[in-house]
C-alpha positions in Angstrom: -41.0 93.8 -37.4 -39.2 94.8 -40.8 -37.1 93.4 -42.9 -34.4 94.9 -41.6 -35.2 94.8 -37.7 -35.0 90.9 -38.3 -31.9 91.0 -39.8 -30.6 93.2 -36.5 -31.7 91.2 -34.5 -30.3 88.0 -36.4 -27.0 89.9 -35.8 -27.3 90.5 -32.3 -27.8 87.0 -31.5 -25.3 86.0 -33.4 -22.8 88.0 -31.9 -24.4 86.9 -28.4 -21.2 85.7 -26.4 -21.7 81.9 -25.7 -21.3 82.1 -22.2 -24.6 84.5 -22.1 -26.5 82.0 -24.7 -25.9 79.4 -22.3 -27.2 81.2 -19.1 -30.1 82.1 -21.5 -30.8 78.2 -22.5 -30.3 77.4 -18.9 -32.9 80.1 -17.2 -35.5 78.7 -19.8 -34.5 74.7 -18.8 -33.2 74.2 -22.5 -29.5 73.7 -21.2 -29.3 69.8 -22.1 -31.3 70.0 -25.3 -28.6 68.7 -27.7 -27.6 66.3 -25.1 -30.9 65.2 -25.1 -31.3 64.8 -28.9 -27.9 63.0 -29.3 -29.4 60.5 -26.8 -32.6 59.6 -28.7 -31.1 59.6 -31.3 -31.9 55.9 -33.1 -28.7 53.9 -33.2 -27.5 53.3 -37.0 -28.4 50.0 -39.0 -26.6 46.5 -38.0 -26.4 43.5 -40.5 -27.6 40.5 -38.6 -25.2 37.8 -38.2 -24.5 35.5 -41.2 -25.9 31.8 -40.7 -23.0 29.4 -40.6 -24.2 25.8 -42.8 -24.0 22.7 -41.3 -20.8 21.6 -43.0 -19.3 24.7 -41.3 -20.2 24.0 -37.9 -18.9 20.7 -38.6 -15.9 21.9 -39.2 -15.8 24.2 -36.3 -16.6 21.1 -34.0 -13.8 19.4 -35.4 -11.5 22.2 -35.2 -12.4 22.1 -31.6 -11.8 18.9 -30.9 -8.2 18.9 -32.3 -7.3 21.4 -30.4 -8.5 19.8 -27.6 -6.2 16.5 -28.5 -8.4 14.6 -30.1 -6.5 12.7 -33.0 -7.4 12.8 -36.6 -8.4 9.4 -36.9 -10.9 9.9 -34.0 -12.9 12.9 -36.5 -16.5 12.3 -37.2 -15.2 13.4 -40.4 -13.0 10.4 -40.8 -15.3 7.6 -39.8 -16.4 5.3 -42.7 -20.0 4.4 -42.9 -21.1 0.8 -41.8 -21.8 -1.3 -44.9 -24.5 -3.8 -45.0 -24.1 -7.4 -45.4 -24.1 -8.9 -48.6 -26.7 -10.3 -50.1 -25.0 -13.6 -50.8 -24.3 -14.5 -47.6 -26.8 -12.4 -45.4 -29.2 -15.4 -45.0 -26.9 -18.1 -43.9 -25.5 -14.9 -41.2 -28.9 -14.9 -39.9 -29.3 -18.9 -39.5 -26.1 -18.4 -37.8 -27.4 -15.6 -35.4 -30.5 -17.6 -34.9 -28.7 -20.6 -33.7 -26.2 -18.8 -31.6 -29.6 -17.2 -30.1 -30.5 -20.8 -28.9 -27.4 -22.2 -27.7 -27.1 -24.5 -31.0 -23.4 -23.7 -31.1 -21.5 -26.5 -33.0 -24.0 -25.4 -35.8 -23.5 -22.0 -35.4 -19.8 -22.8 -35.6 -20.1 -25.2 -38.8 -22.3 -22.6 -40.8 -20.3 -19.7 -40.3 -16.9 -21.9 -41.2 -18.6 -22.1 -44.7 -19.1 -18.3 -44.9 -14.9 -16.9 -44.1 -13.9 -16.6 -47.3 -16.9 -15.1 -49.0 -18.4 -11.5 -49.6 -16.2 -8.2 -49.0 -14.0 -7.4 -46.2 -16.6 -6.1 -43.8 -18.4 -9.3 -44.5 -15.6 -11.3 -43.5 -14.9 -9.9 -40.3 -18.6 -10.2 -39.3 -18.3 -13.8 -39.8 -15.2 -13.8 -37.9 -16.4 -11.8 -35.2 -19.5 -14.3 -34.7 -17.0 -17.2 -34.8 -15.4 -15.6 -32.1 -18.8 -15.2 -29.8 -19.8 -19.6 -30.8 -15.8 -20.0 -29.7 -16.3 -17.9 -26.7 -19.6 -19.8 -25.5 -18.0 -23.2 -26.0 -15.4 -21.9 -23.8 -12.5 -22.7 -26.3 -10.8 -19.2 -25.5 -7.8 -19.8 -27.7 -10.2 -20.4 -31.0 -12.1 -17.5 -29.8 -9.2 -15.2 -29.7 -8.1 -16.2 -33.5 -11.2 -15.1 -34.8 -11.2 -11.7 -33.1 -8.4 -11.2 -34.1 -9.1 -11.7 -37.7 -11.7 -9.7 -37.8 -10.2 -6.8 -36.9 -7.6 -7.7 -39.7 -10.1 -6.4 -42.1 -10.2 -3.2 -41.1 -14.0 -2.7 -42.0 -15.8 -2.6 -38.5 -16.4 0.7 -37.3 -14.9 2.5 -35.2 -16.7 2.0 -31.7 -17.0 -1.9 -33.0 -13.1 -1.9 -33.4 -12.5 -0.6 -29.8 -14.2 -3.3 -28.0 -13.1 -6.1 -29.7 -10.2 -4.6 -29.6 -10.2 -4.8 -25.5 -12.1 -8.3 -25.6 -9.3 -9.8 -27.4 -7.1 -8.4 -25.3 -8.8 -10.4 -21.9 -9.1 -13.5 -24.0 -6.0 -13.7 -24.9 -4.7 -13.0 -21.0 -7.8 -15.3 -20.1 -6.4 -18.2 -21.7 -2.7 -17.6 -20.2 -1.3 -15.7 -23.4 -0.3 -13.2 -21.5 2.1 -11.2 -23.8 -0.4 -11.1 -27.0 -2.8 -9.9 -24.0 -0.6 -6.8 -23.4 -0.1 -6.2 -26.8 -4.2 -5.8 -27.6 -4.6 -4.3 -24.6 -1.3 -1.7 -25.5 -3.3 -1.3 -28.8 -6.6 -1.0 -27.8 -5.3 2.3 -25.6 -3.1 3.8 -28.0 -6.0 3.4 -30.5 -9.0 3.9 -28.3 -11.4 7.3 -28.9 -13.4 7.1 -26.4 -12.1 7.1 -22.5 -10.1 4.3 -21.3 -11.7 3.1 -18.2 -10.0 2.5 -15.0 -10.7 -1.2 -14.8 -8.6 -1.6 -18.3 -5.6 0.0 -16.7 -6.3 -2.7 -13.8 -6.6 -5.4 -16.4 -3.2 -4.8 -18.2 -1.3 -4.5 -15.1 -2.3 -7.4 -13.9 -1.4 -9.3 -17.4 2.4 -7.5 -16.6 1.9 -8.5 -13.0 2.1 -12.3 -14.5 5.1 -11.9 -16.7 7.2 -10.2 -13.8 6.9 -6.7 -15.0 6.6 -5.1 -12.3 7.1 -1.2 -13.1 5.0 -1.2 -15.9 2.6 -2.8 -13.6 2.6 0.3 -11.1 2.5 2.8 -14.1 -1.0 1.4 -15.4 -2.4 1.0 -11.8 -1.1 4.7 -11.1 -3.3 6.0 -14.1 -6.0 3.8 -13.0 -6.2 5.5 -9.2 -5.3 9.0 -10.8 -8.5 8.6 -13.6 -11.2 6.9 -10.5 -13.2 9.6 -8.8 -13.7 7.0 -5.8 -10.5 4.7 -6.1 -11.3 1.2 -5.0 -9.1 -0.2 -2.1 -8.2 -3.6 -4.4 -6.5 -1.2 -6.7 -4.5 -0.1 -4.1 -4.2 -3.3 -2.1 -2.7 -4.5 -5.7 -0.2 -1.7 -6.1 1.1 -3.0 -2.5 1.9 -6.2 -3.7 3.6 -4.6 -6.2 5.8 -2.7 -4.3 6.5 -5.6 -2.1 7.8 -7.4 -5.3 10.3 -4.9 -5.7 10.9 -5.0 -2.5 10.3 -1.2 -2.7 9.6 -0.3 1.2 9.6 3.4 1.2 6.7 3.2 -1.7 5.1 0.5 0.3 5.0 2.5 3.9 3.4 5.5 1.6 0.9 2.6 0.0 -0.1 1.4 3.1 -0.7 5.0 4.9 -3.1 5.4 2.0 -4.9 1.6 3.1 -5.0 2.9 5.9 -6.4 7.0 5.0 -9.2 4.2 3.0 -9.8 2.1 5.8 -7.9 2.5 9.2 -10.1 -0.4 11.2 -7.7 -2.9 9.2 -5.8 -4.3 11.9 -3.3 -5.5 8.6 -2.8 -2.6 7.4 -1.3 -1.4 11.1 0.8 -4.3 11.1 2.3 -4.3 7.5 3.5 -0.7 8.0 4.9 -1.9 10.9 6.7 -4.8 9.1 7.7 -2.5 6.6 9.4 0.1 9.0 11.6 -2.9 10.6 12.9 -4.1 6.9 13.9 -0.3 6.8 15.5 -0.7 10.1 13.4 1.9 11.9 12.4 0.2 14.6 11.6 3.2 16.8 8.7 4.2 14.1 7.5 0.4 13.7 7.0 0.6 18.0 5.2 3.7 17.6 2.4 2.4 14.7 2.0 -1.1 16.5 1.6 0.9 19.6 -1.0 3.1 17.9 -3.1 0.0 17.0 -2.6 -2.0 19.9 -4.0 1.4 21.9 -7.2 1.2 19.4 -7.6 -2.3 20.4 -6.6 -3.7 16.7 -4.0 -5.9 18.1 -5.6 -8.3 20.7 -4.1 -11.8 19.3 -1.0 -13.4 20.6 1.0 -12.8 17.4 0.2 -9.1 17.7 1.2 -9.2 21.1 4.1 -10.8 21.0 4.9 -8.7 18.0 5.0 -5.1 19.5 6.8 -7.1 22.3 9.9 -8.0 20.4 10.0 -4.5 18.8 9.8 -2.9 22.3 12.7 -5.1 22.7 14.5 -4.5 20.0 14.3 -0.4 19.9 15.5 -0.9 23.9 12.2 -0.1 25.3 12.1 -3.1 27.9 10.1 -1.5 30.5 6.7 -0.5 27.8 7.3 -4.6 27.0 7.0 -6.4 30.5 4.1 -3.5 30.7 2.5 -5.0 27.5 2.8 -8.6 28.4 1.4 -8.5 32.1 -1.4 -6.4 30.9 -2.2 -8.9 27.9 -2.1 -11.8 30.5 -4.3 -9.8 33.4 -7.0 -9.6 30.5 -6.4 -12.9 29.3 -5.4 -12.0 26.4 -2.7 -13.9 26.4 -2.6 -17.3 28.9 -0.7 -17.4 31.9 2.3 -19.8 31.0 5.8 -20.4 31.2 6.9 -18.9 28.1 4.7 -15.1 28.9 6.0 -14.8 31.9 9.1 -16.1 30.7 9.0 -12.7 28.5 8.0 -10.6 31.5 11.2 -11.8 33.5 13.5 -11.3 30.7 12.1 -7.7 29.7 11.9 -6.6 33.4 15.6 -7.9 34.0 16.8 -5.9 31.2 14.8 -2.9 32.4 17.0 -3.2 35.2 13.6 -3.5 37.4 14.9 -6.2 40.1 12.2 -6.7 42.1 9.7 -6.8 39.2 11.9 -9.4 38.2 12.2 -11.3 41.1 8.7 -11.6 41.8 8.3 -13.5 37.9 11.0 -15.6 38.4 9.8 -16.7 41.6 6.3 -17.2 40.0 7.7 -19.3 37.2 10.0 -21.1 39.1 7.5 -22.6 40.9 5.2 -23.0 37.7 8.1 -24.6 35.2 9.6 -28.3 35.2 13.5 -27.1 35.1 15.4 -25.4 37.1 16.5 -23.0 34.8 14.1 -20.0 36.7 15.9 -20.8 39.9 19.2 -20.6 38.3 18.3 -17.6 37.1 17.5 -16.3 40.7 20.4 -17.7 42.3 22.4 -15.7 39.7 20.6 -12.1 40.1 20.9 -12.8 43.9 24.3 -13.3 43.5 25.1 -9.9 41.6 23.3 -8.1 44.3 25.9 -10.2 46.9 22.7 -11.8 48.6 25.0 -15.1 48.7 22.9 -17.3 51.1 19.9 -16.4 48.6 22.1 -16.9 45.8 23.4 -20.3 47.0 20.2 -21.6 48.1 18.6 -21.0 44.7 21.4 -22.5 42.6 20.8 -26.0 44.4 17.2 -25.9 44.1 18.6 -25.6 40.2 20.5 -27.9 40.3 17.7 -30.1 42.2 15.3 -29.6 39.9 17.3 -30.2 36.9 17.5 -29.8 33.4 19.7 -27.3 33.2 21.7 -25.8 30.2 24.7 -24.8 32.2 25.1 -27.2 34.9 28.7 -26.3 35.4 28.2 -22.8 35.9 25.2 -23.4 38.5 28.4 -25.3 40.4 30.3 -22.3 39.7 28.5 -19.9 41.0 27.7 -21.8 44.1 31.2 -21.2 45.1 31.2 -18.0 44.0 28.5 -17.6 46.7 29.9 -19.8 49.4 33.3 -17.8 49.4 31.2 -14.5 49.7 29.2 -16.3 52.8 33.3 -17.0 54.0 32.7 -20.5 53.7 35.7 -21.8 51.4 35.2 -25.3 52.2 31.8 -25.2 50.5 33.2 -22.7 48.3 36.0 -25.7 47.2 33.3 -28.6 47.5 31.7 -26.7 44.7 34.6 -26.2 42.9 35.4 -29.7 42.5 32.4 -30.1 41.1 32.5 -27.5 38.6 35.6 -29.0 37.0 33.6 -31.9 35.5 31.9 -29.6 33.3 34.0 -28.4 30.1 32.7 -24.9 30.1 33.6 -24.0 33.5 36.7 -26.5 34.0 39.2 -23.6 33.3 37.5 -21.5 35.4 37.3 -23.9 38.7 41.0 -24.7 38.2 42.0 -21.0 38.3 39.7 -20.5 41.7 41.1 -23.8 43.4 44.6 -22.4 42.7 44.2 -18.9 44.3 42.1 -20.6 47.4 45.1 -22.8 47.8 46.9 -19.7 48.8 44.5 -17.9 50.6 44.4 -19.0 54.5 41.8 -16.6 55.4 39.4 -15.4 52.6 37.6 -11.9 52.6 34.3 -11.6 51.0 35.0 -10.5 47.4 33.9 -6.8 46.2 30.8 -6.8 44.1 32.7 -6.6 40.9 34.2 -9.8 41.6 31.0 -11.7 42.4 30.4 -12.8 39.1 31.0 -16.6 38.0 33.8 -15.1 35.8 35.8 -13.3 38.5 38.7 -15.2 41.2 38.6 -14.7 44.6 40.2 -11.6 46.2 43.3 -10.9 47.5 44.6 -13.9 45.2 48.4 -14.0 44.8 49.3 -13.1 41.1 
């Protein structure tokens, strides 16, 4: 090919429409050539990373822990490397060690007395600080206090050195009953503190503020203490109840105790407290209900607790669950089979309005007692259910038996019943009787009066069968 056929050619394919030189690269497989080269292409040149020095990474550490809170004074940065001892005085500092190492205290003590006023600060508070550990072992808590305390005057102990004296000064000082210098280490020990302020400390200091009486700071510290323990111990929580109980807090206390109780719920004291603490907030209905609750999982199976969730059954007008209660705490002998039990059966069935329940007790403890108070009390019931022989023949086996409260009225109502049975001679026999007795005087007089006008008595309606009505059909 010429010169000039190249050059023809070169012009052809130049003007070759692209659509055509793409069909062309595609028929030959070449379609994705320059793709192809683009990809394998070796990526340009990167710098590597600068090294950062060690001061920098320091710094960036630091920066960190600012912004994570951390004060300034808390920097590694800003901690003050731990002199040594001096040389004047290191020697006698280790005789001093030595003998606090075997219990030689008063020599201890005398040897470092010699050694307070010498070297530079730092060496100072050592001697202070070891003053403090002889003090400490001799037991003289005060002394031992002082010298803490002076050695952290300085100013020179380090920084992890400084935070637990700080705290140990703080329990001496509550230790030996200086209870407000206690809460103010303890205050500065936190406020200063680095490190993490355990639970227990919280514990500590609110039980120091527990002694002088104050009482919601005392909460606050054992609040952070339960809020910062993975596992909160049931002391803690046992400690924030008394607490509240100071303060006479209840609604705090019933949410206290349901937490005792979430911890421990076998606690038969736990049941009971809430229970106490539902009745001082007069809700007498829920205080049934908990008592219930644990009497049902068998937590309340002494007397008291018995006789407890018996008054409240009582009290919230729930009679019927209280006789109930009481017989089935005596059939399991849980409670004995005496006057005063039964008495309490009678009394709750009579209010429940369950007669012959109640009948059948009084009868039992009539029998059982040494007064005649239980027959009284059946000659009275008899009496508002107008069974007037019953009534009558109950009132003198009362009266028989004797010690009585109400004599009078046992006379009283022996009339009443006689003039039901239409016998008004006994009825006035009675009477006569009944006005030697102050209570009922008034009473007999009234009765005597309207019988004196009354030539042939009708049996009185059962409204008027109580010892407080007159007899029918009186004259005005």
């Amino acid at each position: 090919m010429n010169s000039n056929s190249h050059a023809e050619l070169s012009g052809r394919r130049a003007s070759m429409p692209a659509w055509r030189r793409a069909a062309l690269l595609a028929a030959f497989g070449l379609a994705g050539i320059g793709t192809a080269i683009a990809q394998t292409a070796p990526p340009p040149q990167q710098r590597p990373p600068a090294r950062l020095t060690p001061a920098q990474i320091a710094a960036a550490k630091e920066a960190e822990m600012v912004a994570a809170g951390v004060r300034a004074e808390c920097l590694p940065s800003k901690q003050k490397a731990t002199p040594n001892i001096s040389e004047d005085i290191i020697d006698d500092m280790r005789e001093a060690s030595v003998l606090l190492g075997e219990k030689k205290t008063d020599l201890a003590i005398e040897k470092l007395k010699k050694l307070v006023n010498k070297g530079e600060d730092y060496d100072k508070a050592m001697v202070n600080y070891n003053l403090g550990i002889g003090y400490s072992e001799k037991n003289d808590l005060a002394a031992s206090a002082a010298a803490f305390a002076k050695a952290l005057s300085y100013n020179a102990l380090s920084l992890q050195h400084s935070e637990q004296l700080r705290f140990n000064l703080g329990q001496l000082y509550v230790a030996s009953g200086q209870f407000e210098p206690g809460i103010e280490a303890l205050k500065d020990y936190m406020a200063k503190a680095c490190g993490a302020v355990s639970p227990d400390a919280h514990v500590f200091l609110a039980s120091a503020l527990a002694e002088r009486k104050r009482y919601p700071e005392a909460i606050t510290e054992v609040d952070t203490a339960l809020a910062k323990s993975k596992t909160p111990k049931e002391s803690w929580v046992q400690f924030k109840l008394g607490l509240l109980y100071e303060q006479k807090d209840y609604k705090a206390s019933a949410e206290t105790l349901l937490q005792l109780i979430s911890m421990n719920g076998g606690k038969p004291d736990y049941w009971k407290q809430l229970a106490g603490v539902l009745l001082q907030m007069e809700d007498s209905t829920q205080a049934a209900a908990v008592l219930a609750i644990a009497e049902r999982q068998g937590m309340l199976g002494a007397p008291d607790d018995i006789r407890n969730l018996y008054n409240t059954y009582m009290i919230i007008g729930e009679p019927q669950k209280a006789a109930l209660l009481v017989d089935a705490a005596i059939a399991e002998k849980k409670l004995p089979l005496d006057e005063k039990n039964l008495e309490s059966v009678s009394n709750a069935w009579i209010n429940a309005r369950e007669s012959d329940k109640a009948e059948a007790t009084l009868k039992q403890l009539a029998t059982m007692a040494e007064r005649g108070e239980y027959y009284f009390r059946l000659g009275a019931m008899y009496g508002d259910q107008e069974r007037w022989k019953d009534s009558r023949e109950m009132l003198v086996r009362a009266l028989e038996k004797g010690s009585l409260k109400k004599p009078g009225e046992a006379w009283f109502r022996i009339a009443v019943a006689s003039y039901g049975a239409n016998d008004v001679k006994g009825a006035i026999a009675a009477l006569h009787k009944a006005l030697e007795y102050e209570d009922t005087k008034a009473q007999a007089s009234e009765w005597l009066r309207s019988l004196s006008t009354q030539p042939v008595p009708a049996a009185p309606a059962a409204s008027n069968s109580s010892a407080s009505s007159t007899p029918a059909n009186t004259a005005g």
